[in-house]
N, C-alpha and C positions, 0 to 999 in steps of 0.2 A: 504493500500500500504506500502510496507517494503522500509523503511529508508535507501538506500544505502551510500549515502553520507550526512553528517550532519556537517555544518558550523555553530559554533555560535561567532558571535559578534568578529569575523577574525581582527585583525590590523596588521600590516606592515608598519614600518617608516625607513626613511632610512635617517640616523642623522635625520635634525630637518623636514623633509620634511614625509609628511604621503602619504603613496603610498594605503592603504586597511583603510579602518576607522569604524571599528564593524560592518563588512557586514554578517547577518546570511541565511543562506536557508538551505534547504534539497532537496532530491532529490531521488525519488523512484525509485521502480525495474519497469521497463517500460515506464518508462519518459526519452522523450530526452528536456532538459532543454536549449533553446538558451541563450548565456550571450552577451548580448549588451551594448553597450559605447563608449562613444569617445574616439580616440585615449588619450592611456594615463591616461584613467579613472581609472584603475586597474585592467584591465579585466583579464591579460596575469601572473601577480603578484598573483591574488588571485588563480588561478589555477593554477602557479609554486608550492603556498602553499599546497593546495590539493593533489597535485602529490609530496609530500614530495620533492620537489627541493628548496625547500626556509621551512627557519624554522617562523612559526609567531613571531611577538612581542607578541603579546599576543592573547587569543581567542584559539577554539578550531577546528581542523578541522578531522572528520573521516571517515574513508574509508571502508565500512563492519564491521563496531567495533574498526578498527584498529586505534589509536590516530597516524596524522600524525609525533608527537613530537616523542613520547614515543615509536615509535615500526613503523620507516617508511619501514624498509623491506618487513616485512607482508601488508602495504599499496602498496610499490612498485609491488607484488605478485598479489593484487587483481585486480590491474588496465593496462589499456594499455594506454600511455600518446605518444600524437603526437605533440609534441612542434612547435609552431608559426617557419617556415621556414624550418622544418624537418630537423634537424641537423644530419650527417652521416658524415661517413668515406668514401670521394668520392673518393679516390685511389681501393675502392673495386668494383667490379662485385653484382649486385643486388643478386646473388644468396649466392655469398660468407658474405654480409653482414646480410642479414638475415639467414643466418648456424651460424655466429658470435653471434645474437642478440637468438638466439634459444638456444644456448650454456650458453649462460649469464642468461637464464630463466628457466634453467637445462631441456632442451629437448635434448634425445641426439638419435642417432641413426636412425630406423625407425620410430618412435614418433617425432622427430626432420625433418624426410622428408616429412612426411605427411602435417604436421602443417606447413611447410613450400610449400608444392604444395599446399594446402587449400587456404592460404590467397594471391598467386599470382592468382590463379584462380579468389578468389574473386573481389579482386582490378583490375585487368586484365594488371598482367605484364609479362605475357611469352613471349612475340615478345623481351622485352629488358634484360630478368634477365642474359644473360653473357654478360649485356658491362659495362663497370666500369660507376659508379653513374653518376660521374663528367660528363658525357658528354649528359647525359640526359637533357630535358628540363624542365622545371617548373612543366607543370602536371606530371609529370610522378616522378619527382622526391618528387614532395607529396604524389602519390599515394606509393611509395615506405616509406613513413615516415605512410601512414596507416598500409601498409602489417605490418611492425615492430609492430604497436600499438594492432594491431587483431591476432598475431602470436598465442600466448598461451590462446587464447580464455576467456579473463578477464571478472569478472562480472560486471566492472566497464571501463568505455571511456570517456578520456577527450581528445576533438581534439579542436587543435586551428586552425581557418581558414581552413578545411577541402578540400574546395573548391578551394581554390586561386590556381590559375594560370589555373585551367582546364577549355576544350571548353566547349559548352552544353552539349554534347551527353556525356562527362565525370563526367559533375555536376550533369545529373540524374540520373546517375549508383551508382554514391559515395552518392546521396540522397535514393535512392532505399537502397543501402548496409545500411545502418544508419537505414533506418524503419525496413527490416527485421531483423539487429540484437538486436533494442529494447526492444523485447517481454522478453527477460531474461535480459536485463540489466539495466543499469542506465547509460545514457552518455550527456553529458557537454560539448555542440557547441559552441565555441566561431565565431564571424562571423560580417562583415559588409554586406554582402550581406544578406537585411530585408526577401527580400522574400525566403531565404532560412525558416526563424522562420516558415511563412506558410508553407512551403514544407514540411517539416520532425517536427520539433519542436510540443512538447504537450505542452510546457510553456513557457514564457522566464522572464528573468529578464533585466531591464536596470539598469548601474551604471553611475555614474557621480562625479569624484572628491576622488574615493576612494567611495563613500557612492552606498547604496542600495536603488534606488528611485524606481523603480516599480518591482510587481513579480504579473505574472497572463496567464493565453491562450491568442491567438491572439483576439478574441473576446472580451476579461477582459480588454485588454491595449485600443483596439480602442472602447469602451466603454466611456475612459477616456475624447474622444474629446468632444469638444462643441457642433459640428453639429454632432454627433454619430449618432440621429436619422433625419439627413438632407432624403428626399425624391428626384429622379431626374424621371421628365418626359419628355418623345419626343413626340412631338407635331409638327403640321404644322407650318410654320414660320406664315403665315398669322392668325392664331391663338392667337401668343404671346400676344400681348395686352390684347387679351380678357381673355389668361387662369392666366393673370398676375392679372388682375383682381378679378378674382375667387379668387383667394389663398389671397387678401386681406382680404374674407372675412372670412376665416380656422381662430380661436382662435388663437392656437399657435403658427403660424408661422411668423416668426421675418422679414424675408426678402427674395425676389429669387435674384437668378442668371442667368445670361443667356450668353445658349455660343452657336452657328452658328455652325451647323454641314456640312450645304450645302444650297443651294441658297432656297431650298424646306421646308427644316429640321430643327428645333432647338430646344436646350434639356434646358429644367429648373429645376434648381437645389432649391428646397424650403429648406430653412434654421429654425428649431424650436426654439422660446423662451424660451424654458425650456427643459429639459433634458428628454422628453416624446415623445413616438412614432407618429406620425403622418398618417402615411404611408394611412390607412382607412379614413380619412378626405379630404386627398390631392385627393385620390381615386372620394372621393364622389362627390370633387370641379366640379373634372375635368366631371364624368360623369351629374352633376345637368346642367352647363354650357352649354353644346351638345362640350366640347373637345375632338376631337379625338385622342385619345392617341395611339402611337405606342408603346409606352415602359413605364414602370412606376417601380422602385425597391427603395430599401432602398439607398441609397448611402452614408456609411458609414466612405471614408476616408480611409487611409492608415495607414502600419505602419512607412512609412517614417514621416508619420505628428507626430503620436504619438511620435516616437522618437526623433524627433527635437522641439517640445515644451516642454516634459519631462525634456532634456539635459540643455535647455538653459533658464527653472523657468519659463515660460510660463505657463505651467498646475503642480501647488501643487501636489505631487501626493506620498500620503501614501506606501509605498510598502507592 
């Protein structure tokens, strides 16, 4: 996989306060990378750097070959950057803004219209492109801060918050848009919305503090939990004792849970002592016992959990 983006060992202090602290990654041609962290981590800072808007303290960051420091034009060239609140000139008309933004990326003429009817089609803003920005509303005035970032068809995309402010029906079109333009590109989601990483994302990283604590798929990060290989089955309530039973006698498994689906129904959640699948033992409890199972799957957790024990030292976690 080709190298589009390559960070190493990124800093950013601002006086004595350190906002990025030797964050490195890379980022290939077909990877959309999520960058997750709590507010304030450095999320918005290290990808101002990227995008040649901020200069590092020190570290290195490039763009197609381009060193951010040394040559950000040719970086600003290969990339389309949609900054955290889509910043525009709201006295302009969507159309007139992006003929401005076209002009600034020397598209000019029929080259200039095309690539500008292109990315309204794609983002879906012809209903609004002649009313001036300023009166638009939230989604629509991000989706016009993507049109801008996908205008000159870049082989590189950093979008911050991509998502924010649109309904559903707008978050799966602008997640749709994102998969299909991945195949040639390299693009850098910033996001608090987790299950967006599932949606579109092929990797993500967590930072915390300025620093680089995890980088992997959504499967690598929820891997990391304790119960990763926890086991959930549905069963009769009048059952539970007994299937509670059974699983004392599974090896590995530390402890259940149990949660009341209905006056009928109740799901038990087996927890493993060790960081080992259990899934074919819980299986076997249940059928040696005579439990009738409705349901039986892996129950793996979230990335909500992963990323709130990551942030807060809970789970060590190498990146």
């Amino acid at each position: 996989m080709t190298a589009m983006v390559e960070v190493d060992r990124l800093v950013k202090t601002f006086g004595n306060f350190v906002g990025v602290d030797g964050i490195s990654l890379s980022v290939g041609k077909g990877e959309v990378l999520g960058f997750l962290g709590p507010n304030g981590a450095g999320k918005t800072t290290t990808m101002r750097m990227i995008a040649g808007f901020l200069t590092p303290t020190s570290g290195t960051a490039t763009v197609c070959g381009h060193d951010v420091a040394s040559d950000p034009t040719a970086v600003k060239r290969a990339l389309g950057y949609m900054p955290e609140g889509s910043p525009s000139y709201e006295d302009m008309t969507v159309r007139a803004f992006l003929t401005f933004i076209a002009a600034v990326r020397g598209l000019e003429g029929a080259e200039a219209q095309t690539r500008i009817a292109r990315a309204v089609e794609r983002v879906v803003l012809g209903d609004v492109i002649d009313r001036p920005i300023e009166v638009l509303s939230k989604g629509y005035k991000r989706r016009v801060g993507m049109a801008q970032a996908i205008l000159h068809d870049p082989p590189v995309l950093i979008l911050d918050e991509p998502t924010d402010g649109l309904d559903p029906n707008q978050k799966h079109h602008v997640r749709s848009l994102i998969k299909e333009m991945a195949a040639d590109k390299a693009i850098i989601i910033s996001t608090h919305i987790l299950e967006e990483v599932t949606a579109v994302c092929t990797r993500a990283v967590i930072i915390g503090q300025g620093k680089l604590l995890a980088d992997g798929t959504s499967d690598q990060l929820l891997a990391k939990l304790p119960d990763y290989h926890a086991v959930a089955v549905v069963i009769p309530t009048v059952q539970v004792e007994s299937a509670i039973a059974a699983l004392r006698g599974v090896t590995n498994v530390a402890y259940t849970q149990s949660q009341t689906i209905d006056d009928n129904t109740t799901r038990l959640r087996a927890i493993p002592k060790t960081s080992a699948p259990i899934l074919s033992d819980v299986a076997t409890a249940m059928r040696n016992n005579g439990i009738n199972v409705a349901e039986i799957f892996q129950d793996r957790g979230d990335l909500d959990d992963v990323f709130r024990l990551i942030t807060t030292g809970a789970i060590k976690s190498a990146a």
